[in-house]
BALOBA-1460 file (C-alpha; in Angstrom, 3 decimals):
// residues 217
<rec num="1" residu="x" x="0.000" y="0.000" z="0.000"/>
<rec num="2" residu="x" x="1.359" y="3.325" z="-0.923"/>
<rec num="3" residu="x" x="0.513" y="7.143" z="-1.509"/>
<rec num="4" residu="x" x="1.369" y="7.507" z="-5.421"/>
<rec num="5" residu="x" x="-0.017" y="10.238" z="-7.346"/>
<rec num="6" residu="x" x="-0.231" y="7.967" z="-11.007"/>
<rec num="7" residu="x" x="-2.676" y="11.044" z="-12.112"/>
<rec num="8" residu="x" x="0.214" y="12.878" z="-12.899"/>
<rec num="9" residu="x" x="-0.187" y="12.892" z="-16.369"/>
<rec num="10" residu="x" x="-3.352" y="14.709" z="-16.508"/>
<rec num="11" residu="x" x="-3.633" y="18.561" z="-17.650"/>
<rec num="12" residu="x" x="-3.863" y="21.059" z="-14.545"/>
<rec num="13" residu="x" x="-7.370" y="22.102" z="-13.890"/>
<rec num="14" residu="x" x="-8.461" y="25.543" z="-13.154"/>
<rec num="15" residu="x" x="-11.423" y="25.250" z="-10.527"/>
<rec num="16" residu="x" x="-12.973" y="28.477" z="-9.254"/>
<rec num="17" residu="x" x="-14.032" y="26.828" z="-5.724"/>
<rec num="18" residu="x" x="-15.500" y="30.145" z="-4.733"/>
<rec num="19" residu="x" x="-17.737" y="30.754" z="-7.569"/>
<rec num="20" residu="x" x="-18.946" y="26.837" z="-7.150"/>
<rec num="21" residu="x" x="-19.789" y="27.525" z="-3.506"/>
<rec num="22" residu="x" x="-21.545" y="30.667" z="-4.048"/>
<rec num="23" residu="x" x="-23.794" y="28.857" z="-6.625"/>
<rec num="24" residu="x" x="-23.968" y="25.329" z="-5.096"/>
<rec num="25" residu="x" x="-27.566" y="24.632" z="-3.631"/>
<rec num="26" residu="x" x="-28.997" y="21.469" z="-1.626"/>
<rec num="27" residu="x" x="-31.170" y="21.054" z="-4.999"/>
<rec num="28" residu="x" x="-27.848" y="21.089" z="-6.789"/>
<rec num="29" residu="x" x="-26.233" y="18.391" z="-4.668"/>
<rec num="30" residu="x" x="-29.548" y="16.073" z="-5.083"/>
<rec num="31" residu="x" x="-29.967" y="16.515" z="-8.869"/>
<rec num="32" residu="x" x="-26.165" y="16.033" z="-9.184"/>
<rec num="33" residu="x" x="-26.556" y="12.606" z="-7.047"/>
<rec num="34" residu="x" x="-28.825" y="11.166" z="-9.361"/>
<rec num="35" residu="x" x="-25.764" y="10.969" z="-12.400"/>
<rec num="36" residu="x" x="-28.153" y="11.211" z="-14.906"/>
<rec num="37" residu="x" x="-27.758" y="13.316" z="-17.962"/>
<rec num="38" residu="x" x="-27.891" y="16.491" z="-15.851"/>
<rec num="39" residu="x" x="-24.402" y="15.168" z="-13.973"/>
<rec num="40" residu="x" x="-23.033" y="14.517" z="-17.263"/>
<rec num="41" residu="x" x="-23.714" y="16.758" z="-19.635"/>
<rec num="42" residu="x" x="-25.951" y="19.354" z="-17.750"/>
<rec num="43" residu="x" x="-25.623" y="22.700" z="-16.137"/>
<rec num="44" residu="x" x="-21.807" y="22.962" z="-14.670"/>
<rec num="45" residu="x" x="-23.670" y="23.376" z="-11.352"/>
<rec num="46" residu="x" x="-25.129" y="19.829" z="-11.421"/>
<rec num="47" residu="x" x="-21.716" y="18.674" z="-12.944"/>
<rec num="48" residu="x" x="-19.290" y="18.223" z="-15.354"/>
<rec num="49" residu="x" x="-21.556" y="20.158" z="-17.674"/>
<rec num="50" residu="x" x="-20.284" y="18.283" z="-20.504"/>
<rec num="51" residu="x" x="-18.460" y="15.136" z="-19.910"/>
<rec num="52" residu="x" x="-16.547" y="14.570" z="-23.658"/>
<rec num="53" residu="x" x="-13.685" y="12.531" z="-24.713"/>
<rec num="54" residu="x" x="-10.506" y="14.608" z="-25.212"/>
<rec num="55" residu="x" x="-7.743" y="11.881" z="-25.108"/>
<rec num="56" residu="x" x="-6.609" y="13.029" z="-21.884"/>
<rec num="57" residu="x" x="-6.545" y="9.865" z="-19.499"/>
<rec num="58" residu="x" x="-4.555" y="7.594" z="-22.388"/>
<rec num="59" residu="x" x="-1.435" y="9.587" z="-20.539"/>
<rec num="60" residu="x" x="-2.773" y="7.805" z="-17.204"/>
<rec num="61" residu="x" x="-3.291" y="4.440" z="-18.880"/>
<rec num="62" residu="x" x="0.215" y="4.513" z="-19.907"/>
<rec num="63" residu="x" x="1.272" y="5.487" z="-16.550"/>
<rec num="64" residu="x" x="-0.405" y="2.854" z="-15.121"/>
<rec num="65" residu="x" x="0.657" y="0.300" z="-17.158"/>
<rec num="66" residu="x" x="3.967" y="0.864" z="-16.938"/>
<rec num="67" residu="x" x="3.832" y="1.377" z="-12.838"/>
<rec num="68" residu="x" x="2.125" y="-1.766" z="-12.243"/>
<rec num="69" residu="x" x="4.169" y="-3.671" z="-15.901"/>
<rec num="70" residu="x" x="0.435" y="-5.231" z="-16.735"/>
<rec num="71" residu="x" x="1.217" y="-7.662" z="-19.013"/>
<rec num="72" residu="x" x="-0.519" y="-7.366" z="-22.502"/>
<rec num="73" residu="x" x="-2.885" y="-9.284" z="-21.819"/>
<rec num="74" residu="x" x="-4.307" y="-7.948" z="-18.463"/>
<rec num="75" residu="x" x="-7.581" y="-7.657" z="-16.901"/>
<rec num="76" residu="x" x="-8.380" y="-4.551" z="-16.124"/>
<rec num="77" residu="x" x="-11.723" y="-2.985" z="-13.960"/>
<rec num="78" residu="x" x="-12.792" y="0.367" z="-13.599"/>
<rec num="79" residu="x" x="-14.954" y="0.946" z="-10.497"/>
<rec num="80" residu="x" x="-17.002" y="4.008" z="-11.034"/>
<rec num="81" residu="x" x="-16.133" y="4.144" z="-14.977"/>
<rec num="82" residu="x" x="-18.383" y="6.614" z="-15.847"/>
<rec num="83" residu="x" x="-18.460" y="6.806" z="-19.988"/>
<rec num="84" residu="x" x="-15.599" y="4.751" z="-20.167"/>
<rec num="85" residu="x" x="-13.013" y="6.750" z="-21.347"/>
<rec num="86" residu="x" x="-10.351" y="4.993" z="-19.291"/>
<rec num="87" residu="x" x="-11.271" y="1.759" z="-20.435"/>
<rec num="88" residu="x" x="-11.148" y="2.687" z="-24.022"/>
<rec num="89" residu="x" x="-7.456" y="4.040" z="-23.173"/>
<rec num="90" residu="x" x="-6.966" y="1.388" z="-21.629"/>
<rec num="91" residu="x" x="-7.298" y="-0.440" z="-24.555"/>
<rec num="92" residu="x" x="-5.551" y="1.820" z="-26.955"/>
<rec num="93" residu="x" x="-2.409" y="1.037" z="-24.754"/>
<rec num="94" residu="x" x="-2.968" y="-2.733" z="-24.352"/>
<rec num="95" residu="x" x="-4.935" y="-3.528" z="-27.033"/>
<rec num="96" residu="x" x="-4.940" y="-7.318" z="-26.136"/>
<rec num="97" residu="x" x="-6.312" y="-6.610" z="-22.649"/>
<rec num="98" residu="x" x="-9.821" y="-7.329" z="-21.014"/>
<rec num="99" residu="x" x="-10.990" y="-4.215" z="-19.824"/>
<rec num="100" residu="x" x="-14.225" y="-3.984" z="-17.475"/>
<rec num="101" residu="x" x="-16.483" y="-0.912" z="-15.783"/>
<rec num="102" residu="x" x="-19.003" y="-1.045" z="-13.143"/>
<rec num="103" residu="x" x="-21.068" y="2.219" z="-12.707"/>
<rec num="104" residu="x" x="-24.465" y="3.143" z="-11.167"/>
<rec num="105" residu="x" x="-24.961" y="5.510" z="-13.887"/>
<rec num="106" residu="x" x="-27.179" y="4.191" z="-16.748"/>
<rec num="107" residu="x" x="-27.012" y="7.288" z="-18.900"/>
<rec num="108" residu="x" x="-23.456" y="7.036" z="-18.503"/>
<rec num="109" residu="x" x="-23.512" y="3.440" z="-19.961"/>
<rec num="110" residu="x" x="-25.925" y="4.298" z="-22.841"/>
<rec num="111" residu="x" x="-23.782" y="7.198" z="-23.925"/>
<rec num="112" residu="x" x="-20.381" y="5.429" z="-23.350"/>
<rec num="113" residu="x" x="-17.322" y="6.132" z="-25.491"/>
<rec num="114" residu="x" x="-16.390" y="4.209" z="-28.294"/>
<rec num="115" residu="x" x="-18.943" y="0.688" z="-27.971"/>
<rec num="116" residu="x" x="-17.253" y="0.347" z="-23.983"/>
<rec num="117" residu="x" x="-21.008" y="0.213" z="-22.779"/>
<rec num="118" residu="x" x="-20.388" y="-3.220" z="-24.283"/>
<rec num="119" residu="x" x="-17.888" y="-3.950" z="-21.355"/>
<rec num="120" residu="x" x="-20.094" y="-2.215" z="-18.917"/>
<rec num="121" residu="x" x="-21.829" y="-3.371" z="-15.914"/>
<rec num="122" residu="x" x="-24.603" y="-1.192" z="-13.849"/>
<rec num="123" residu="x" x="-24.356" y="-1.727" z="-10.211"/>
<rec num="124" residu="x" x="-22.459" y="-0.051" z="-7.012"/>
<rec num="125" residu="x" x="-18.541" y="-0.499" z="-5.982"/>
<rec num="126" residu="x" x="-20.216" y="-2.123" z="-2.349"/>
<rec num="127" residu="x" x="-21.399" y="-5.272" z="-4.664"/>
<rec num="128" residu="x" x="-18.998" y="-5.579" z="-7.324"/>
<rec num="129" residu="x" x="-20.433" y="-8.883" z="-9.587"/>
<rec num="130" residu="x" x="-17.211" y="-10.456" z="-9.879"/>
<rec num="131" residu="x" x="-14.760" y="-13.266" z="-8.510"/>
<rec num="132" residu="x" x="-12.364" y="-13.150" z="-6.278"/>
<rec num="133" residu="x" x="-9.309" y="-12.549" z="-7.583"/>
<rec num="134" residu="x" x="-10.830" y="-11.979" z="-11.436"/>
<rec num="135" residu="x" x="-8.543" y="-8.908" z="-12.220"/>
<rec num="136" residu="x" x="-4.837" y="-7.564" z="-12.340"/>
<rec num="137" residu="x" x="-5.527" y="-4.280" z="-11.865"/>
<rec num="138" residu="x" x="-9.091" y="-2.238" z="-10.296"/>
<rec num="139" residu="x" x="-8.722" y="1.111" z="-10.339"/>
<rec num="140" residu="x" x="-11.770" y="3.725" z="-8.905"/>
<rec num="141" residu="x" x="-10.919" y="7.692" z="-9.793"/>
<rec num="142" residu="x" x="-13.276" y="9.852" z="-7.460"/>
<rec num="143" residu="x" x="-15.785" y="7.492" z="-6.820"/>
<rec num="144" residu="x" x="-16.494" y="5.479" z="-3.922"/>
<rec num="145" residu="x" x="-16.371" y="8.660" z="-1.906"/>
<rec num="146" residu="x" x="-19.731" y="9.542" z="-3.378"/>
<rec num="147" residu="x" x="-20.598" y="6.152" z="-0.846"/>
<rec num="148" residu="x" x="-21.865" y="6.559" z="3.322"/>
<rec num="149" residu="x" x="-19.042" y="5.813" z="5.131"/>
<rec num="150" residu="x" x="-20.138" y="2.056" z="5.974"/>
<rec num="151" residu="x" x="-20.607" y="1.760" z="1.905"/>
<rec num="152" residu="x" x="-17.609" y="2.968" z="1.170"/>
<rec num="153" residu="x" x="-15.805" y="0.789" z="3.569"/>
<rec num="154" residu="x" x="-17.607" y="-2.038" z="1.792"/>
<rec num="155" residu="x" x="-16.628" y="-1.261" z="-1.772"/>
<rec num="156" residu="x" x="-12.941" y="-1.043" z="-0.274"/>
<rec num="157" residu="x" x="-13.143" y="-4.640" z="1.085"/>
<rec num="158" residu="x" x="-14.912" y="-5.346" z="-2.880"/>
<rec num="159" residu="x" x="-11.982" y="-3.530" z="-4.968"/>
<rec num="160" residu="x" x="-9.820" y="-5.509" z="-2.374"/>
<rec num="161" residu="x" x="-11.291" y="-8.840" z="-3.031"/>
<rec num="162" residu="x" x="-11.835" y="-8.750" z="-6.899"/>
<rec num="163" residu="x" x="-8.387" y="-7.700" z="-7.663"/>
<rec num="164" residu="x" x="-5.623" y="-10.549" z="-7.550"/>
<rec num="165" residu="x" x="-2.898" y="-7.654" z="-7.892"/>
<rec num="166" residu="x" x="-3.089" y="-4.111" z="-8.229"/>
<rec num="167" residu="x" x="-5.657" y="-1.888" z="-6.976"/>
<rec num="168" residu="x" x="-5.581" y="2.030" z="-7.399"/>
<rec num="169" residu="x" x="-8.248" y="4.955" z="-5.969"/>
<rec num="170" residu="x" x="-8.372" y="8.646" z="-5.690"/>
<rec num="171" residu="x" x="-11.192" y="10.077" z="-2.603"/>
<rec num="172" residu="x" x="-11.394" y="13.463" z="-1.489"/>
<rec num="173" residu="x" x="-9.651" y="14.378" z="1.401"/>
<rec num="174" residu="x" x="-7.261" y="17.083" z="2.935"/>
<rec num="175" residu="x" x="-4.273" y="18.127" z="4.539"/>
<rec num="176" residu="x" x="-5.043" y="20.972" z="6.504"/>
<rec num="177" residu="x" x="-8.003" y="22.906" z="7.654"/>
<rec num="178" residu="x" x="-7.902" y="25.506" z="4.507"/>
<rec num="179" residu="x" x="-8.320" y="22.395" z="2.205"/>
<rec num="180" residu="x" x="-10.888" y="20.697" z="4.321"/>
<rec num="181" residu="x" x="-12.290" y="24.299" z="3.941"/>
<rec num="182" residu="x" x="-12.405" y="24.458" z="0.171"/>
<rec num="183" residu="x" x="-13.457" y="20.579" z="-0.384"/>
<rec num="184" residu="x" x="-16.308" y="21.673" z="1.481"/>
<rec num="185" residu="x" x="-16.992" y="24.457" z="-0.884"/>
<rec num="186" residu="x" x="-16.604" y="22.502" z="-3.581"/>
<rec num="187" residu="x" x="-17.648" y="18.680" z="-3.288"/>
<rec num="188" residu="x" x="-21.112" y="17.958" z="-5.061"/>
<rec num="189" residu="x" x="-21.970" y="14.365" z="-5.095"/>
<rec num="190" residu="x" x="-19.214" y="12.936" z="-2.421"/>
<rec num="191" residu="x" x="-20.445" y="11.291" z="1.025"/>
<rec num="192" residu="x" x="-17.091" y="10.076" z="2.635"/>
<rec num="193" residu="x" x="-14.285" y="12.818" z="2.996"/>
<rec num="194" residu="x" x="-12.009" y="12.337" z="5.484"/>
<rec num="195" residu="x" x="-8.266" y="14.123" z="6.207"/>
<rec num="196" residu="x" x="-5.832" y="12.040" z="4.661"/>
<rec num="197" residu="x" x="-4.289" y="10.608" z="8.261"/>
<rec num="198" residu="x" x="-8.035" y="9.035" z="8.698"/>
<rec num="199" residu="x" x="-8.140" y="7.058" z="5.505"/>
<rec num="200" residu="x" x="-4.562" y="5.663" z="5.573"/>
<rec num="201" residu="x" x="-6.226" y="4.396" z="9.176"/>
<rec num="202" residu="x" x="-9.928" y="2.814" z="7.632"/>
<rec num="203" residu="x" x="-7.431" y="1.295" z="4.820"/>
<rec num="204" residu="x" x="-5.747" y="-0.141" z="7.221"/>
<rec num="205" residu="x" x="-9.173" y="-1.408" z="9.195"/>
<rec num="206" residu="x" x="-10.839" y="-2.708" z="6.369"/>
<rec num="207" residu="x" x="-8.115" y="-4.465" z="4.803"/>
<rec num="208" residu="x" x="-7.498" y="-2.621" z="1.771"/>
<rec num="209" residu="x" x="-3.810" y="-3.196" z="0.631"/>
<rec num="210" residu="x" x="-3.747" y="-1.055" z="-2.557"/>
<rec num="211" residu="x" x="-2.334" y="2.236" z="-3.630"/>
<rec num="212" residu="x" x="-4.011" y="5.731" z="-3.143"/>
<rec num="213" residu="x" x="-4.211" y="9.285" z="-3.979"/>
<rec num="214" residu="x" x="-5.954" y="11.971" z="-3.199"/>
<rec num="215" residu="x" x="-8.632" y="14.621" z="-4.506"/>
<rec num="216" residu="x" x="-7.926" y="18.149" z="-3.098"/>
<rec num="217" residu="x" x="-9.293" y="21.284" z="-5.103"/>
């Protein structure tokens, strides 16, 4: 288990935290939890207003692969997978691998890129409807935080289970009390956020033995 940052790939993001938290309502938060089309392609306020495919995770993929040296053939799970973009980059870096998503989101799966609804599942990272053991690498990017805390724990001890090797996540968290500060300004659809000393401790409690990173804004 180890804190590795294998996001580092991605492009810097601007986020105006202020101008979310000035605009963020209790309407906002529920219309954002149902990760329907208005979480996806919506109003920014319920969202990603707009969630396209720009190429930007195949960076990651690679990362990841070459982190973890998947063979060619891995299997490979996203937990939380969303439209599948990391799957389908994924496979543009290991073309011979299995890749599969699991996401509670069935807009997301009807409007997945590039035919991964295919390889999609519908269902929550607390019931994952695999094996033991079934893949070499599960990886869940901002996701199970949107869990309660006794879910989340749950899809830990799933991720944890299904994987036979590698496992990955990303949950909001913080450092200090100005990040707790913004998170709180600027978390929509999250559940679970804890500072970063408290989840290397419910890791450690529920068993989970994989890498981590963190989501700070």
């Amino acid at each position: 288990m180890a804190e590795i940052n294998l996001l580092d790939r991605l492009p810097p993001v601007k986020r105006n935290v202020a101008q979310r938290a000035a605009d963020k309502t209790p309407e906002d938060r529920a219309i954002a939890k149902r990760f329907d089309r208005d979480f996806f392609d919506g109003e920014r306020r319920h969202g990603y207003g707009g969630y396209r495919y720009d190429g930007r995770w195949i960076p990651v993929a690679q990362r990841m692969a070459e982190h973890y040296q998947l063979a060619p053939d891995a299997k490979i799970l996203d937990v939380g997978c969303a439209k599948g973009f990391l799957m389908a980059d994924f496979k543009q870096v290991l073309p011979a691998a299995t890749v599969r998503g699991i996401d509670v989101s069935a807009y997301a799966r009807e409007q997945a890129h590039a035919g991964m609804n295919a390889f999609m599942d519908l269902g929550s990272a607390e019931r994952l409807p695999y094996p033991d053991h079934s893949f070499d690498l599960v990886v869940s990017i901002n996701s199970i935080h949107n869990l309660p805390l006794e879910q989340c724990k749950q899809s830990l001890r799933e991720i944890q289970r299904v994987s036979r090797a590698h496992k990955f996540i990303t949950v909001d968290a913080w450092r200090s009390e100005e990040e707790h500060q913004r998170l709180l300004q600027w978390i929509l659809t999250a559940e679970t956020y804890l500072p970063v000393d408290e989840w290397v401790s419910l890791f450690a409690e529920v068993g989970y033995a994989g890498d981590y990173w963190w989501f700070i804004p």
